[in-house]
N, CA, C and O of each residue as an XYZ file, in Angstrom:
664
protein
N     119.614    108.299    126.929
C     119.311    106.900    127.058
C     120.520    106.193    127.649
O     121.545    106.096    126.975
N     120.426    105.558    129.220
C     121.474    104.848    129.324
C     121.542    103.539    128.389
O     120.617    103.019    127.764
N     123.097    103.090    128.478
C     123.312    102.000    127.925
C     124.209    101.249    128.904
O     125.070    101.685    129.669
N     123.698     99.768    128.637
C     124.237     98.483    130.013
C     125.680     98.395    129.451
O     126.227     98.954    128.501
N     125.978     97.762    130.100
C     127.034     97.240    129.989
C     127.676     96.014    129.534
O     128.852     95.687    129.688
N     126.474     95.208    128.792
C     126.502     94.410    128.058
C     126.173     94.554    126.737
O     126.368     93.553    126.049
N     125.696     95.590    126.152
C     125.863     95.768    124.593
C     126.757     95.739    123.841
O     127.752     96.301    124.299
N     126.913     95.227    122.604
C     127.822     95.153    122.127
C     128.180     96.559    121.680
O     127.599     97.574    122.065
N     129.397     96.507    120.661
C     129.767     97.791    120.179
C     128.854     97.917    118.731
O     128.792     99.032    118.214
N     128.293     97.003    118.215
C     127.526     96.583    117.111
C     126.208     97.635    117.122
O     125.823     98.372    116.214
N     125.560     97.408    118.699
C     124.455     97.796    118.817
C     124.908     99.053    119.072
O     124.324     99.850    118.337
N     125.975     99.767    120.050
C     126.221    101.025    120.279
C     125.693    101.899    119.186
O     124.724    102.655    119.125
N     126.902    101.463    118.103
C     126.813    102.246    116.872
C     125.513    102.333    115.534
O     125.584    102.929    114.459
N     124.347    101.480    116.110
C     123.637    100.896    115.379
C     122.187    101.755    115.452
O     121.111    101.627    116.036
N     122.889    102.844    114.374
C     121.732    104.290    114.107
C     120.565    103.913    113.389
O     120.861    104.039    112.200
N     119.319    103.491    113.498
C     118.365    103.324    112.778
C     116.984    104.495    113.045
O     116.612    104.794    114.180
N     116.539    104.887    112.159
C     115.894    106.319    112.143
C     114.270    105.331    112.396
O     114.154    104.298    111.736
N     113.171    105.725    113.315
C     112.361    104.905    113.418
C     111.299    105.406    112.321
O     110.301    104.705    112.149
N     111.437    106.411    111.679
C     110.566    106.410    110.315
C     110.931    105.640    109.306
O     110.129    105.353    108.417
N     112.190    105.204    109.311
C     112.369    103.526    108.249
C     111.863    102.511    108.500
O     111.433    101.808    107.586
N     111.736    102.025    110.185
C     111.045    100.991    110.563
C     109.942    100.928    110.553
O     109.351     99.849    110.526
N     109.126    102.515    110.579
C     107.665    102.565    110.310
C     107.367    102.199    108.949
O     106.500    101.412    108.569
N     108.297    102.951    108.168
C     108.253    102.538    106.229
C     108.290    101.279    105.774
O     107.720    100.954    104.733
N     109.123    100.263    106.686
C     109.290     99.369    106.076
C     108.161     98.305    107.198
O     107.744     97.217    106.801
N     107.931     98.675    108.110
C     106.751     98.091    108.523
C     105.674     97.955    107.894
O     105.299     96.903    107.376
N     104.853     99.425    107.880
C     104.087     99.831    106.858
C     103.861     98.862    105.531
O     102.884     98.120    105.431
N     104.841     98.967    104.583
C     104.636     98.477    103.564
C     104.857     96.919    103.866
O     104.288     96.141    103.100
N     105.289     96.621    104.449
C     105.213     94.950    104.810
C     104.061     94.886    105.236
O     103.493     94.513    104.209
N     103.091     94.992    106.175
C     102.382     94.988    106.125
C     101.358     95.214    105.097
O     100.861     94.118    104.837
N     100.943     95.932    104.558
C     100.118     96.499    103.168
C     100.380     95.100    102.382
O      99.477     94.290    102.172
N     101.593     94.936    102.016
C     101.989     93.298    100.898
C     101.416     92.736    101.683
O     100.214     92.777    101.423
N     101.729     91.957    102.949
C     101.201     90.848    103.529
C      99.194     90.409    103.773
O      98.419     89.454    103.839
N      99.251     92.123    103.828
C      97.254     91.916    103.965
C      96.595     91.726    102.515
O      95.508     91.222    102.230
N      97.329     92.141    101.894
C      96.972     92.238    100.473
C      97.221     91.072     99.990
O      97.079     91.174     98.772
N      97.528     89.972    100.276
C      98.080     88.807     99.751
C      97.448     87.985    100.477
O      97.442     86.828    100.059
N      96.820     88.228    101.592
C      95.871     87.203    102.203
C      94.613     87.808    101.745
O      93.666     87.130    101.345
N      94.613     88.807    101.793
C      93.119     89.377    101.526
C      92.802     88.540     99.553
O      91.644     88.276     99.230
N      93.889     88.290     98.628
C      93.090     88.208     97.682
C      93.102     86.819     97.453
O      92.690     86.382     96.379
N      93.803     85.592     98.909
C      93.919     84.523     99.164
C      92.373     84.482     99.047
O      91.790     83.977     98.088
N      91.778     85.049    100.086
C      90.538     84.752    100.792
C      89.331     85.367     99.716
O      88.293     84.851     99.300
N      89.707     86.170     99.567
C      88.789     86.903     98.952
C      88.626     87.279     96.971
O      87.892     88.007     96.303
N      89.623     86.426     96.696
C      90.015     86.779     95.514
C      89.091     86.482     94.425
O      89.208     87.248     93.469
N      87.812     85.175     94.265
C      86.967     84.886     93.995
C      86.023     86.340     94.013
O      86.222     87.202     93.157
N      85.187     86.475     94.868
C      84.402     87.352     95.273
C      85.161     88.756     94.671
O      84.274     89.417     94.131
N      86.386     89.409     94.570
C      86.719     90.384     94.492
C      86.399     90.492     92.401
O      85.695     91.238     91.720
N      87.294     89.389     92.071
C      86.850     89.132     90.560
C      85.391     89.308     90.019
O      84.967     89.945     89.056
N      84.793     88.570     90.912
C      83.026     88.535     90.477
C      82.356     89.549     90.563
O      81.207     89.614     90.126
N      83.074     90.689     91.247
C      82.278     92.441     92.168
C      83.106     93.274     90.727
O      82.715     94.162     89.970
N      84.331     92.530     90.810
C      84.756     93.466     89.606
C      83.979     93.306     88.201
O      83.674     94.362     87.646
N      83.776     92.611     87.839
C      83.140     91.552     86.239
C      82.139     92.134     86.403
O      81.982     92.924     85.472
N      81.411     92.170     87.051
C      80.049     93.212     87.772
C      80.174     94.221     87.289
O      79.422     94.446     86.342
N      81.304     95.456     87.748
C      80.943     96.412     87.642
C      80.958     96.590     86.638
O      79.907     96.847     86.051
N      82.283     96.527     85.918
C      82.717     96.755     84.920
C      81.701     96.376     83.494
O      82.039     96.822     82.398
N      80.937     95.855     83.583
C      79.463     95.112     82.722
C      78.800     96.445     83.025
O      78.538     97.378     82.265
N      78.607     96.305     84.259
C      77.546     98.285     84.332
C      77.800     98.986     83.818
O      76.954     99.581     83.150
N      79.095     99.350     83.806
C      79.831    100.450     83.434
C      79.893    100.306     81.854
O      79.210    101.117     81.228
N      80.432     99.624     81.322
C      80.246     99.625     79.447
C      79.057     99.440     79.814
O      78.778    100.569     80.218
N      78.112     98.798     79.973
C      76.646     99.178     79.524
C      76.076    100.599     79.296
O      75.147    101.089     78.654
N      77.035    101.025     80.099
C      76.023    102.764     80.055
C      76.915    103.562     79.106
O      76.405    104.391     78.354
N      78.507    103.291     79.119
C      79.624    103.737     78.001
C      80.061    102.792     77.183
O      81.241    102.886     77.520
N      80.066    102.166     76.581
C      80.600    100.964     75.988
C      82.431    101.650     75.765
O      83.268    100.752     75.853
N      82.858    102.689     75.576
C      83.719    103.815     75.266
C      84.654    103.627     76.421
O      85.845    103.707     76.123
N      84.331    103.363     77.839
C      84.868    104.095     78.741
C      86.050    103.455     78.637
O      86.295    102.319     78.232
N      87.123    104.747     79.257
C      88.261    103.985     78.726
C      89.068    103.526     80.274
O      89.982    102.708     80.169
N      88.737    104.033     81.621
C      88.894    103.139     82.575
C      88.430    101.838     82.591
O      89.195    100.957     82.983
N      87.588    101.632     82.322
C      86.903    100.392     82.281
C      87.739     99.430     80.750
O      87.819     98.202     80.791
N      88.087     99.953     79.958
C      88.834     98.891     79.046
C      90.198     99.182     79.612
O      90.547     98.075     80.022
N      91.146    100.004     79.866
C      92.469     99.788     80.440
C      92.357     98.995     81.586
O      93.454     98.497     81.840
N      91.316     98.602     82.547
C      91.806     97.477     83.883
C      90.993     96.379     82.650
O      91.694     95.398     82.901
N      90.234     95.977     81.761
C      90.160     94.718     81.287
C      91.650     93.932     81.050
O      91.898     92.765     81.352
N      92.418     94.754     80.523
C      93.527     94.377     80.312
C      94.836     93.851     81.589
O      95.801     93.095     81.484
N      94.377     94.542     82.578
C      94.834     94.443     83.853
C      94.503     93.076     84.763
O      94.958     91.932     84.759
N      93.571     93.711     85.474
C      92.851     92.671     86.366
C      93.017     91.306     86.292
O      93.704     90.516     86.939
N      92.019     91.155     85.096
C      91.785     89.585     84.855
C      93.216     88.330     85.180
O      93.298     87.217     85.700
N      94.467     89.618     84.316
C      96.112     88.862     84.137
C      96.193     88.862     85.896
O      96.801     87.875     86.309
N      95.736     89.707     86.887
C      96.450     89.334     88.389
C      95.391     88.535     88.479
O      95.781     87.474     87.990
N      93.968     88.374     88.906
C      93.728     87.222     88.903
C      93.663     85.238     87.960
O      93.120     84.192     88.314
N      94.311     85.520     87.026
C      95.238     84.349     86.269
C      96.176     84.220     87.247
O      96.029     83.232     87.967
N      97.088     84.928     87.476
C      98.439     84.429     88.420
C      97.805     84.497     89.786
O      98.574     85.016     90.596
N      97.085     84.275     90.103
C      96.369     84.949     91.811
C      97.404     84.132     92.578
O      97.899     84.908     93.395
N      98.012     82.813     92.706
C      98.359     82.124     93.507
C     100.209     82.377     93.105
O     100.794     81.477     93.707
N     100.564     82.677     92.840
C     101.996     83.390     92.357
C     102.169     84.236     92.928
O     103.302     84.413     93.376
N     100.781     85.484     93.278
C     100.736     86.973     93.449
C     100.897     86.942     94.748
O     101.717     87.663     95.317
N      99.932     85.888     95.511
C      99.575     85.614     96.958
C     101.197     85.477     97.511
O     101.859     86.353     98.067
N     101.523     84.352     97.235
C     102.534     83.558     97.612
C     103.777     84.517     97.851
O     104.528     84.461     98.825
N     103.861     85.409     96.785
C     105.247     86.217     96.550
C     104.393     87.670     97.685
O     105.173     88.040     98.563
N     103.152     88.336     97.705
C     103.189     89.184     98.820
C     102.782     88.781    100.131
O     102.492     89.489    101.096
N     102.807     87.428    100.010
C     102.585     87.050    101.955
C     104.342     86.836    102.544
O     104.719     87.080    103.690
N     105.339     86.249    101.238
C     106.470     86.384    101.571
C     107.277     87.802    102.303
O     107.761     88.006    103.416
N     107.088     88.886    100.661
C     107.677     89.962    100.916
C     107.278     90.601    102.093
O     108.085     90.881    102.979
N     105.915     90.883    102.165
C     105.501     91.330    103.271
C     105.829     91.021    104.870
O     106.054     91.846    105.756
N     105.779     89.412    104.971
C     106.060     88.763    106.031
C     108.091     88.945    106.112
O     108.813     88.777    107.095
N     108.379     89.229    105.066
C     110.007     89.580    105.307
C     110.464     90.783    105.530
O     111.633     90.934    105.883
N     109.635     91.818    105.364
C     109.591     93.350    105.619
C     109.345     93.361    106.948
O     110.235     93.913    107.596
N     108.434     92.935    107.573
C     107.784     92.995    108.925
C     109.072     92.431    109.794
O     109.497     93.243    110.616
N     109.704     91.254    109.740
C     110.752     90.526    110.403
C     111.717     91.486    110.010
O     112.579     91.704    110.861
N     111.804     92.111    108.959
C     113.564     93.177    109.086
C     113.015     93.981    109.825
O     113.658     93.975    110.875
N     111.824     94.989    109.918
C     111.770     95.991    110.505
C     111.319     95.660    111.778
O     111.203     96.614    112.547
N     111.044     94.597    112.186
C     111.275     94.278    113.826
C     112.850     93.857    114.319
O     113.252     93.785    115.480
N     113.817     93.534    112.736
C     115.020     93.284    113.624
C     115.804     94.761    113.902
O     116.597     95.074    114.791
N     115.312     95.448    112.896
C     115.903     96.739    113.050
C     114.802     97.462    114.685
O     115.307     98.475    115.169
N     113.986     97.154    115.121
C     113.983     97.719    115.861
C     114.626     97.320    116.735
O     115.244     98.208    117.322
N     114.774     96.253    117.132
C     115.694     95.589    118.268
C     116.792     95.396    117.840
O     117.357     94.307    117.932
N     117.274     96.392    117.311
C     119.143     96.516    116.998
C     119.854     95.546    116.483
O     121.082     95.480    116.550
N     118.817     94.411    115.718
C     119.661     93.242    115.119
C     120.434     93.601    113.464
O     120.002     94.281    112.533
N     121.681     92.845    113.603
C     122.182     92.657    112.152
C     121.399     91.742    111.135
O     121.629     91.782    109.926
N     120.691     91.121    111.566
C     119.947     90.084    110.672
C     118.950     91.552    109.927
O     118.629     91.574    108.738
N     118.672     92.438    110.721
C     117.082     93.045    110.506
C     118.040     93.720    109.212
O     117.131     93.766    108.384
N     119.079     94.196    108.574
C     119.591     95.290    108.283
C     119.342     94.210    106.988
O     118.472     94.348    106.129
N     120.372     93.050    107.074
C     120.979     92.181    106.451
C     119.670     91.423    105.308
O     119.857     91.067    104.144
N     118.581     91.358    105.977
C     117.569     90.888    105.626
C     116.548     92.009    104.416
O     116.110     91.671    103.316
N     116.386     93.573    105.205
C     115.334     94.610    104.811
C     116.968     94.447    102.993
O     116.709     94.213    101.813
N     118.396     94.703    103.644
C     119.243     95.062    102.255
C     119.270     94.042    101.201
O     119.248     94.295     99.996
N     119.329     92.691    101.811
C     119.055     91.631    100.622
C     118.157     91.555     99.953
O     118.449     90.994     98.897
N     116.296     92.094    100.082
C     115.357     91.725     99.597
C     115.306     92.995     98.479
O     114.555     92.954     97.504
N     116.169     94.076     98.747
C     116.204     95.155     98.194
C     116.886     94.931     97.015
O     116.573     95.241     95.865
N     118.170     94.166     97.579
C     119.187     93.715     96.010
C     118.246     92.874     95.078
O     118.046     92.964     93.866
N     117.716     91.999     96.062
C     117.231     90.874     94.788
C     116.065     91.294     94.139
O     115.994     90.930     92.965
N     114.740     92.233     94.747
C     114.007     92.872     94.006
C     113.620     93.357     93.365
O     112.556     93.464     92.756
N     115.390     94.120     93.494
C     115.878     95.480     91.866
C     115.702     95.276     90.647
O     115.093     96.134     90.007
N     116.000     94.540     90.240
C     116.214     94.061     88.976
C     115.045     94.137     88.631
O     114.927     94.933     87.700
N     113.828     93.547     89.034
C     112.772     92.717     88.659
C     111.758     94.512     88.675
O     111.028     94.927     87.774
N     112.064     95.156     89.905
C     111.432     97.041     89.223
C     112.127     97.450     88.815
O     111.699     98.586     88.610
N     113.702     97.364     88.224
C     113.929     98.104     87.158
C     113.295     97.868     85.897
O     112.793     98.654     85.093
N     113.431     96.542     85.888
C     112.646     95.935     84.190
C     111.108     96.767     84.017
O     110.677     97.360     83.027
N     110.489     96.570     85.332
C     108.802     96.572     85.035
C     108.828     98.542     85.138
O     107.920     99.196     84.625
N     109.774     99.073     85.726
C     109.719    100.436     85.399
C     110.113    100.850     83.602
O     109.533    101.704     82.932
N     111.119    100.057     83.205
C     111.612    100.415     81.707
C     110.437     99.725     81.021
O     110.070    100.242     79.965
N     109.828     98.705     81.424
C     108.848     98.602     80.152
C     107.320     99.131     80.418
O     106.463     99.169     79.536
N     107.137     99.497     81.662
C     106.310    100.287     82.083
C     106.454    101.750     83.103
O     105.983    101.954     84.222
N     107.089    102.421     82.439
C     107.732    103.908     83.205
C     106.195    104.352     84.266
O     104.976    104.267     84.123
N     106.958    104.743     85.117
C     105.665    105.012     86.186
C     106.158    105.751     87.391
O     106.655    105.127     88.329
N     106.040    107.077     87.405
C     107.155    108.108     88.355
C     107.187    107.646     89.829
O     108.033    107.900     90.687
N     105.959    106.838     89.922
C     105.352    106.599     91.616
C     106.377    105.390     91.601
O     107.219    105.352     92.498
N     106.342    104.045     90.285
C     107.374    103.174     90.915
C     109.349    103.690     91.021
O     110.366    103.320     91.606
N     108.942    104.662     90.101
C     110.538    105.189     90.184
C     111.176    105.603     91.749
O     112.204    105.278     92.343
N     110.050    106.458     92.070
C     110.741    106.950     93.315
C     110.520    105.836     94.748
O     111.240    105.634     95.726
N     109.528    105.410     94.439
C     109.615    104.109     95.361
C     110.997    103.411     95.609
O     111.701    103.333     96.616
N     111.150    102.881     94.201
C     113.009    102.095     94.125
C     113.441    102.886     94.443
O     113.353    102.671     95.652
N     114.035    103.992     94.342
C     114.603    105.485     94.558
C     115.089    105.534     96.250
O     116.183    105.599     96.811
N     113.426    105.455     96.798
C     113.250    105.397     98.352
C     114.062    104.284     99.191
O     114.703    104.390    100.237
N     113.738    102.901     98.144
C     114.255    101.608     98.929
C     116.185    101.690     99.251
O     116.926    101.550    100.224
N     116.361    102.063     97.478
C     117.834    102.158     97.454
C     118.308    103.125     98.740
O     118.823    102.798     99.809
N     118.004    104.194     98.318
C     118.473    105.344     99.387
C     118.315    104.380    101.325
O     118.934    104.670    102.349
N     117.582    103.605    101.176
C     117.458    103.723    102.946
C     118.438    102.236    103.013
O     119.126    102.020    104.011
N     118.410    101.374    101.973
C     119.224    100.224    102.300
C     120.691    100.549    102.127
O     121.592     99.847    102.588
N     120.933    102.041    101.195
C     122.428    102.445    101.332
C     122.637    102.804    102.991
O     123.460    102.288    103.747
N     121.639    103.839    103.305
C     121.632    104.274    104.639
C     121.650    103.071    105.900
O     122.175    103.158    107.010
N     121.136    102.311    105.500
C     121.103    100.956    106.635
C     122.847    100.251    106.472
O     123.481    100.083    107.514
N     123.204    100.048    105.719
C     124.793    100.135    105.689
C     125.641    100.467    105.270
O     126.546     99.944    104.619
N     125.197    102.425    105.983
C     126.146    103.496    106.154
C     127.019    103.890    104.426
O     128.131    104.308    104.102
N     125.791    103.475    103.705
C     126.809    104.158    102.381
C     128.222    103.165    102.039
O     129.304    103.549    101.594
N     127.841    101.910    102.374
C     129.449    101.471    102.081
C     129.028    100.119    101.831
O     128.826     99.583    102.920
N     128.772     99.205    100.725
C     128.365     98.316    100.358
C     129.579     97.088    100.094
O     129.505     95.862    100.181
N     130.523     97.849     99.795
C     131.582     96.123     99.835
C     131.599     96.212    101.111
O     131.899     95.040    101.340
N     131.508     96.709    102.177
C     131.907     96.791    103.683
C     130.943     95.563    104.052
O     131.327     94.503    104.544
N     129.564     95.911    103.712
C     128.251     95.290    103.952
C     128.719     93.742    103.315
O     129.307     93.003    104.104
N     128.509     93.310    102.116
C     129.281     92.384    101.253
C     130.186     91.613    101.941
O     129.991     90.462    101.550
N     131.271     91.624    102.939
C     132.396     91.223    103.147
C     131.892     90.723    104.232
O     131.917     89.493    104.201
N     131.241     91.355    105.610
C     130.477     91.213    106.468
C     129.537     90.080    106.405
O     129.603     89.108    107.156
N     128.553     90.266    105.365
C     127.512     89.104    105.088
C     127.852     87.628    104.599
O     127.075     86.675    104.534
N     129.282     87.674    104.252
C     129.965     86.721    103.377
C     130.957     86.314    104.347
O     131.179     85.108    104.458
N     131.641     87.211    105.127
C     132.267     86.541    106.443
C     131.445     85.498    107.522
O     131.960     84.528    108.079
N     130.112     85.928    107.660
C     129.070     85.317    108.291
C     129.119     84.297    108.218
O     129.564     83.553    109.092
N     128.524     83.850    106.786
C     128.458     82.635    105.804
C     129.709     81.883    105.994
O     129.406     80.971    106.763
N     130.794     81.800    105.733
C     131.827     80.695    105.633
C     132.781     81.074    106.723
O     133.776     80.382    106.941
């Protein structure tokens, strides 16, 4: 691949693997449709569910899928407009890092690593009070690629993002 002669040295060095940008596309996307979809549809999705779930104990009163999402469901649609709001964000902020990372921006890096810091916390908690191997390795996945997005060296990253700023 040639390179002009106007790139910076920023972009030279600026290794991004395009199966992260697909990953983090990907799942930005998935949040973002999913958050309009239960904008739009969230009524109707409740009423198909309440539905079934009536069929279903009718014929088992026992079943125990059908009483573990009673407990579920109903609580995401209570918060529906909390739920929306926070995956049209994340999503719509996944999509903008992994388009800055494709076009070799520092914002894209700066952006996919911040949403990662501030997210943590909030799946570590919901993993310790709800252990769940699929959300473990997920965080697992995020950490590992936002270390990899700046190169394993985080006060480096830190000093950088904070030099920006002031």
């Amino acid at each position: 691949m040639k390179r002009s002669h106007g790139e910076t040295k920023a972009e030279k060095e600026f290794l991004v693997s395009w199966y992260i940008i697909a990953y983090k596309f990907i799942f930005g996307l998935i949040e973002f449709l999913s958050g309009v979809g239960i904008a739009f549809l969230g009524r109707q999705m409740l009423r198909l569910y309440r539905l079934n779930v009536a069929r279903e104990l009718s014929e088992d009163p026992h079943d125990l899928l059908s009483r573990v999402s009673e407990r579920i469901i109903p609580n995401v649609f209570a918060h529906q407009s909390i739920l929306v709001f926070t995956l049209i964000l994340l999503g719509a902020a996944k999509i903008a890092g992994a388009i800055g990372l494709m076009y070799k921006k520092n914002w894209g890096v700066d952006l996919l690593v911040g949403l990662t810091v501030l997210m943590l916390p909030f799946q570590v908690v919901n993993v310790i009070l709800h252990p769940s191997i699929v959300e473990a390795v997920y965080i697992t996945i995020g950490l590992i690629i936002s270390l990899y997005l700046i190169e394993f060296k985080p006060k480096a990253w830190i000093s950088r993002v904070l030099q920006k700023q002031f």
